[in-house]
Each structure stands twice: as C-alpha cells, then as structure tokens.
N, CA, C and O atoms as a GROMACS GRO file, in nm:
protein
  300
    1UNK      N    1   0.085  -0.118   0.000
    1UNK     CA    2   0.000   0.000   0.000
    1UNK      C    3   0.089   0.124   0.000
    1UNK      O    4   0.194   0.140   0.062
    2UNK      N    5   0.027   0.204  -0.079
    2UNK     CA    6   0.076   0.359  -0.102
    2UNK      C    7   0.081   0.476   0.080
    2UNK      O    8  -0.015   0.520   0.144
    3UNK      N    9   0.238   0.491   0.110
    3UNK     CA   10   0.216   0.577   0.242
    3UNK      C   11   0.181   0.723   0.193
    3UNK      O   12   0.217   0.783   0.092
    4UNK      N   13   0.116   0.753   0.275
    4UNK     CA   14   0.053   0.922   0.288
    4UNK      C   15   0.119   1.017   0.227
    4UNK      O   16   0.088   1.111   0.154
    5UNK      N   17   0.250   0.959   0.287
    5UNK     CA   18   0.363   1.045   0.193
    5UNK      C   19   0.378   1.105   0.059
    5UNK      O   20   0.415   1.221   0.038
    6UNK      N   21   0.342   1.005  -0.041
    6UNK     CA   22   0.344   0.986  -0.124
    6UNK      C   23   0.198   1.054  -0.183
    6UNK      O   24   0.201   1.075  -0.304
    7UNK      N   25   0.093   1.084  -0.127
    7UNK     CA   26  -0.032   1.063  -0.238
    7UNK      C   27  -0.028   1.271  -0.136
    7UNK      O   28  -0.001   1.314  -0.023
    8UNK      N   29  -0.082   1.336  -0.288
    8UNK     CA   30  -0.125   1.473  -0.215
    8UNK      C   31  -0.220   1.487  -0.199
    8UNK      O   32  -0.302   1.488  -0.290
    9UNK      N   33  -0.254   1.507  -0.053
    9UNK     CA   34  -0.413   1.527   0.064
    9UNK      C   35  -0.419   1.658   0.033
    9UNK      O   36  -0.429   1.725   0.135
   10UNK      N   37  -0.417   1.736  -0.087
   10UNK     CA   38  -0.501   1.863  -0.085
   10UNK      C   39  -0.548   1.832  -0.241
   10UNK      O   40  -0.580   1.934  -0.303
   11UNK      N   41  -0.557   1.714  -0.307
   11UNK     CA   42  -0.598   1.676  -0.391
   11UNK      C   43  -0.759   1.583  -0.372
   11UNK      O   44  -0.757   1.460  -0.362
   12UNK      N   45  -0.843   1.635  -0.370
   12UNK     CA   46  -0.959   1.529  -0.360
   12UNK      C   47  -0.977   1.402  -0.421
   12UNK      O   48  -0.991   1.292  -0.367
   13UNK      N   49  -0.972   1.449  -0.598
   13UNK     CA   50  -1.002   1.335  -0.688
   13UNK      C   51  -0.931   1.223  -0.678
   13UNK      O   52  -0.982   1.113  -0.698
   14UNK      N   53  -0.753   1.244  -0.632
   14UNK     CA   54  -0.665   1.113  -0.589
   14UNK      C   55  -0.699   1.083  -0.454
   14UNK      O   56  -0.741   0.968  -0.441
   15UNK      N   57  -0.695   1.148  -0.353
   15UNK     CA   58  -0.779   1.081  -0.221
   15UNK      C   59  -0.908   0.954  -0.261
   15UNK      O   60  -0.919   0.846  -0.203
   16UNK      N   61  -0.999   1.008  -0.380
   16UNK     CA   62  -1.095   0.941  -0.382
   16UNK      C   63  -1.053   0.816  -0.438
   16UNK      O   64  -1.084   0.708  -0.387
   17UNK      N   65  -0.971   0.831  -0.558
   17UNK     CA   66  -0.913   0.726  -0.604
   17UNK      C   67  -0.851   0.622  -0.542
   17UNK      O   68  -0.885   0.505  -0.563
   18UNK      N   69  -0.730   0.663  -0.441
   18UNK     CA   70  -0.652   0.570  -0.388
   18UNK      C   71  -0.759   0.504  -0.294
   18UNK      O   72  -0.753   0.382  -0.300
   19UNK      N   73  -0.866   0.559  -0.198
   19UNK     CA   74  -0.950   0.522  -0.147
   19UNK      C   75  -1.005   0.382  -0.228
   19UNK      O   76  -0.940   0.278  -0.217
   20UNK      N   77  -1.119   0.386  -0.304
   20UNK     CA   78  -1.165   0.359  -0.408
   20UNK      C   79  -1.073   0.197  -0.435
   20UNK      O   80  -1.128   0.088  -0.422
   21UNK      N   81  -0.909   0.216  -0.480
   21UNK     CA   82  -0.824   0.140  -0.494
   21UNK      C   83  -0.821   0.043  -0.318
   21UNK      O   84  -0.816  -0.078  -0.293
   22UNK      N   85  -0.826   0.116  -0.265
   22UNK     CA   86  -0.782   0.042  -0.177
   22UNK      C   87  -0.890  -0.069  -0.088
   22UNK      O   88  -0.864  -0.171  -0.024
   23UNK      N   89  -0.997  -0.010  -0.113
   23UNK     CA   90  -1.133  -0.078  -0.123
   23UNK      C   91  -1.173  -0.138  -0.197
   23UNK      O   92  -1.267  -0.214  -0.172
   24UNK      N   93  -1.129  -0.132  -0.293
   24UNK     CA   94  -1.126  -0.272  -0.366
   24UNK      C   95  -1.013  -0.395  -0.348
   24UNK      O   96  -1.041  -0.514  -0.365
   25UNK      N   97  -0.898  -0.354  -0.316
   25UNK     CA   98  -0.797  -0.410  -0.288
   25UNK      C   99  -0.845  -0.552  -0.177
   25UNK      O  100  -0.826  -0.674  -0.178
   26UNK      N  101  -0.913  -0.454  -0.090
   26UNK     CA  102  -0.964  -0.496   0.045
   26UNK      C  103  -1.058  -0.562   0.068
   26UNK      O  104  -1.060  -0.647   0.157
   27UNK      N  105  -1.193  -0.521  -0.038
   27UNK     CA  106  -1.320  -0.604  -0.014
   27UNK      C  107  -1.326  -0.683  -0.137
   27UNK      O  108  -1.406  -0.776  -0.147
   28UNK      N  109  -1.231  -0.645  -0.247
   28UNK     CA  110  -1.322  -0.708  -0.370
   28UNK      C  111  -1.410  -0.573  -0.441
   28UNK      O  112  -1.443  -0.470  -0.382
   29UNK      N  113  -1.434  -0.607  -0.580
   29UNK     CA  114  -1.519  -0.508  -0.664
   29UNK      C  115  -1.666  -0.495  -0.562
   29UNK      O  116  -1.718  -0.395  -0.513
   30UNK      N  117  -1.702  -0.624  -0.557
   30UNK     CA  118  -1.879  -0.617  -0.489
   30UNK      C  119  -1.865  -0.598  -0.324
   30UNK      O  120  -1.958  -0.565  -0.251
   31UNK      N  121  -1.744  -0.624  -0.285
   31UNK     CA  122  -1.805  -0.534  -0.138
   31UNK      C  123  -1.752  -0.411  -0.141
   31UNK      O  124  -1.783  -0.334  -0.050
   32UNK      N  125  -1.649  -0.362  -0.261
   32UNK     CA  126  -1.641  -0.188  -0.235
   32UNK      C  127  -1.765  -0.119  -0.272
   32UNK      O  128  -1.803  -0.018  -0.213
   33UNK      N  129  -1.819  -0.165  -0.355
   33UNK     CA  130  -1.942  -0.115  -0.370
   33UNK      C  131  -2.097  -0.110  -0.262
   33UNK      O  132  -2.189  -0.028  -0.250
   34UNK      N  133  -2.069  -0.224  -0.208
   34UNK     CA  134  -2.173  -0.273  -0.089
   34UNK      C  135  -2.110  -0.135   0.009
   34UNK      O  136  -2.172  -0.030   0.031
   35UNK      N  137  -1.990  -0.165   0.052
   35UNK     CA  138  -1.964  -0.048   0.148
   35UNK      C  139  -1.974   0.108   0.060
   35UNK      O  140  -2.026   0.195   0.130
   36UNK      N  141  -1.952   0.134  -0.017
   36UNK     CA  142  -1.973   0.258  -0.068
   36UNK      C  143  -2.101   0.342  -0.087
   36UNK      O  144  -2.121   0.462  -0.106
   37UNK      N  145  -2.222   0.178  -0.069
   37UNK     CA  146  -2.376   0.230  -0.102
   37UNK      C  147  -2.377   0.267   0.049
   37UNK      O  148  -2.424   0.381   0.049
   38UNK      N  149  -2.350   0.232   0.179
   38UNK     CA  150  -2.382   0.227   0.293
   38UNK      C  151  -2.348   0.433   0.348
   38UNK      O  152  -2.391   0.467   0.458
   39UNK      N  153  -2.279   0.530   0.267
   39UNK     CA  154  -2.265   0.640   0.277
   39UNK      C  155  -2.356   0.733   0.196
   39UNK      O  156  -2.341   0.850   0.230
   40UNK      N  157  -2.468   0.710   0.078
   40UNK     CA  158  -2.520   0.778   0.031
   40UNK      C  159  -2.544   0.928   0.032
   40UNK      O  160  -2.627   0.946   0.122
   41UNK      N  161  -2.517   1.032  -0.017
   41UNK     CA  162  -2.525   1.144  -0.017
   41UNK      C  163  -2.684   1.198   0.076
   41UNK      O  164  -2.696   1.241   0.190
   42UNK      N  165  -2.778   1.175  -0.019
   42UNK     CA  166  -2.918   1.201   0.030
   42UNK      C  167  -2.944   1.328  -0.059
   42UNK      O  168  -2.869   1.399  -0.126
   43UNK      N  169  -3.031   1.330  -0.044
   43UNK     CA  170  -3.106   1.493  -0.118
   43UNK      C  171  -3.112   1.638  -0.010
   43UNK      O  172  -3.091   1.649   0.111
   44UNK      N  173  -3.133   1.692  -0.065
   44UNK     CA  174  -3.256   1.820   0.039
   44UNK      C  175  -3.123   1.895   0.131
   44UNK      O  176  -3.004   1.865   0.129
   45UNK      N  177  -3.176   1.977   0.191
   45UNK     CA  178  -3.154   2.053   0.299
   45UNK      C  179  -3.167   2.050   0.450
   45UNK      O  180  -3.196   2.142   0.527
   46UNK      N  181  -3.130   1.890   0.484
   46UNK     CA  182  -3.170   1.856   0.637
   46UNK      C  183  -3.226   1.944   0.718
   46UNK      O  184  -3.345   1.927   0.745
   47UNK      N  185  -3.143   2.079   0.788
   47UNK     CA  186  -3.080   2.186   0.843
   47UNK      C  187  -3.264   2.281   0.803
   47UNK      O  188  -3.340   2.290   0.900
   48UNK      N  189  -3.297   2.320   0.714
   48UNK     CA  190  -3.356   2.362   0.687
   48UNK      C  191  -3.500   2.322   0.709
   48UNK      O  192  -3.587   2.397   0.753
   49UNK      N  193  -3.517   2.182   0.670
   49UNK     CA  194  -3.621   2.147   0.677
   49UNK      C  195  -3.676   2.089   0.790
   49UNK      O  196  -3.791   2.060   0.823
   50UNK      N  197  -3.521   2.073   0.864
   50UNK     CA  198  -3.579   1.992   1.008
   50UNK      C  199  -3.627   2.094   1.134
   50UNK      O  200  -3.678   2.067   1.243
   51UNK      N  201  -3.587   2.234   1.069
   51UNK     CA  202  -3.613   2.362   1.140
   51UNK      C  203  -3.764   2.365   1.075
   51UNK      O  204  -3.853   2.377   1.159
   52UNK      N  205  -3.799   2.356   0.954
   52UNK     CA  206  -3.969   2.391   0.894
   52UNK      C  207  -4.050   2.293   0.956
   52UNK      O  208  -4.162   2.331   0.988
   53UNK      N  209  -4.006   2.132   0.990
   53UNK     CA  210  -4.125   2.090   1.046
   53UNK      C  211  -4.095   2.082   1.192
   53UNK      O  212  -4.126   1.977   1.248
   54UNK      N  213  -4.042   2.175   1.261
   54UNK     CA  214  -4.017   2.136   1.405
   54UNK      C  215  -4.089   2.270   1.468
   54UNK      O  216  -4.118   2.279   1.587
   55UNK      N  217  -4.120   2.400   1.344
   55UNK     CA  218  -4.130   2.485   1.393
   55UNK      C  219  -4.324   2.500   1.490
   55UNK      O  220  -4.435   2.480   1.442
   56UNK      N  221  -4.284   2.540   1.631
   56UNK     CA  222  -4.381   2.592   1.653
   56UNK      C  223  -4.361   2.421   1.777
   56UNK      O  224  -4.430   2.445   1.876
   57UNK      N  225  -4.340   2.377   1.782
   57UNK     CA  226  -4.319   2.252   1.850
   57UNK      C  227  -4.262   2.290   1.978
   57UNK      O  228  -4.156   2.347   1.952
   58UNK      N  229  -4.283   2.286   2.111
   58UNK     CA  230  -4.214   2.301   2.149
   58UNK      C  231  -4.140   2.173   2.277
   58UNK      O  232  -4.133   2.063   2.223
   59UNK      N  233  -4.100   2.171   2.392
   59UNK     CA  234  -4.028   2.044   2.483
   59UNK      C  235  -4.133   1.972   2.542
   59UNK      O  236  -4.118   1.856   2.580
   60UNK      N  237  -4.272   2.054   2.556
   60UNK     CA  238  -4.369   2.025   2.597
   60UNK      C  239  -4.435   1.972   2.534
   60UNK      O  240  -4.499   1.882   2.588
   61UNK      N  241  -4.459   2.001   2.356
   61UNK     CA  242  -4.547   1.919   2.297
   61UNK      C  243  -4.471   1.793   2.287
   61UNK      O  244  -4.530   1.685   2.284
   62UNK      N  245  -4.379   1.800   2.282
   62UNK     CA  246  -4.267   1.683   2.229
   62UNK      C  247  -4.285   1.589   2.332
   62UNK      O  248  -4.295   1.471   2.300
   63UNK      N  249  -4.293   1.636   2.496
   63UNK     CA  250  -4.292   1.539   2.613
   63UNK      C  251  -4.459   1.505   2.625
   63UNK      O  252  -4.477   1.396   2.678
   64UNK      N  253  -4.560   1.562   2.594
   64UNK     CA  254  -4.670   1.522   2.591
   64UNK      C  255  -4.701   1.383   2.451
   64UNK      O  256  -4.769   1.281   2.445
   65UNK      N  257  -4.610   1.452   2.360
   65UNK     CA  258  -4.659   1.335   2.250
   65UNK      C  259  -4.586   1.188   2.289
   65UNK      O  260  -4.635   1.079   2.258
   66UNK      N  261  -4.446   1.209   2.370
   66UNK     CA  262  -4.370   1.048   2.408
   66UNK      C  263  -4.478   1.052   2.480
   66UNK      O  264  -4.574   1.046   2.404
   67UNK      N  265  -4.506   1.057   2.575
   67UNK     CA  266  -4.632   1.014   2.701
   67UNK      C  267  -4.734   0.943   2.693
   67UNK      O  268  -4.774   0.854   2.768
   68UNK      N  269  -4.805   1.013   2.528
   68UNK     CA  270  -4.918   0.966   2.464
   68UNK      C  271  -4.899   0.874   2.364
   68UNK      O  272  -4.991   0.841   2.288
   69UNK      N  273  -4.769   0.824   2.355
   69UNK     CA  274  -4.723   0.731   2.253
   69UNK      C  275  -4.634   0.579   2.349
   69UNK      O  276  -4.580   0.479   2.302
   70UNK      N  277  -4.646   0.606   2.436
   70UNK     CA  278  -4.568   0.521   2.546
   70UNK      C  279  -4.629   0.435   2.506
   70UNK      O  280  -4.752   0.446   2.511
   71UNK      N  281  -4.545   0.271   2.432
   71UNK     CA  282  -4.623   0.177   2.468
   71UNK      C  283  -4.566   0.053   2.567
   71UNK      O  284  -4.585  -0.068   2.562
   72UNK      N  285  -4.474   0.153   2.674
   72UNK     CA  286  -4.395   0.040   2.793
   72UNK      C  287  -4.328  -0.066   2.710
   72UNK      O  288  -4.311  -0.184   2.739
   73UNK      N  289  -4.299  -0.014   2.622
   73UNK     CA  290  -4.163  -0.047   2.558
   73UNK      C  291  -3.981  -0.045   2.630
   73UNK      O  292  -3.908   0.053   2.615
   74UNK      N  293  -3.944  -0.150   2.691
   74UNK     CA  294  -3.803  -0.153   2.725
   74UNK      C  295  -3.827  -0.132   2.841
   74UNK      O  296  -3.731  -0.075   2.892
   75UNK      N  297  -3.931  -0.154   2.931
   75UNK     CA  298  -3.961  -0.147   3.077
   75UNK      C  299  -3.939  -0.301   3.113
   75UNK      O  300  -3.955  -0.340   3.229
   0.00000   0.00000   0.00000
C-alpha cells in the first residue's frame, strides 16, 4: 500500500481514487461497492427542513406526545 507520503491530501479526486483502490484491494469489486452504497449522499436541505417541520413545536409538545405514545416499551 501507497504511504501518505506519497499521495497529495489537498488533492480530492486522488484521495478518492486511492481510497476507491484500496477498497477494492480490500473487499473485492462487490463489497467496495456494498460499502460505498452504505454512505449515500441524500437529497434536500436537512438543516432547513428539520427547522420547517419542528417549527412551533415546542419540549412540551414533544414530552406530551412520548407520554401519549408510550407503549412500555423496554420497561
């Protein structure tokens, strides 16, 4: 295997590569890929949207709704 030394970390596209290489090296073609699906990007604006449906919510509705949803689960 290639030391750190050697590969330039202010380069992304070879980071991704040697990565990439080395995961395959390691799992095989079908588990670099198995592990590579397990990081998916995702869509959207988490940050944003988890602020639009939270808004107006507050510790109280939140502790009233576990309360009313309790089903003595892990007791």
């Amino acid at each position: 295997m290639t030391s750190n030394s050697t590969i330039d970390l202010n380069n992304p596209s070879l980071i991704r590569q040697k990565g990439i290489e080395a995961l395959t090296d390691a799992l095989g073609p079908l588990g670099m890929v198995k592990f590579m699906q397990q990081f998916g990007g995702g869509t959207g604006d988490y940050t944003k949207e988890r602020k639009e449906l939270l808004a107006g919510i507050t510790m109280d509705d939140f502790n009233r709704w576990c309360e009313e949803n309790d089903k003595g689960e892990g007791q």
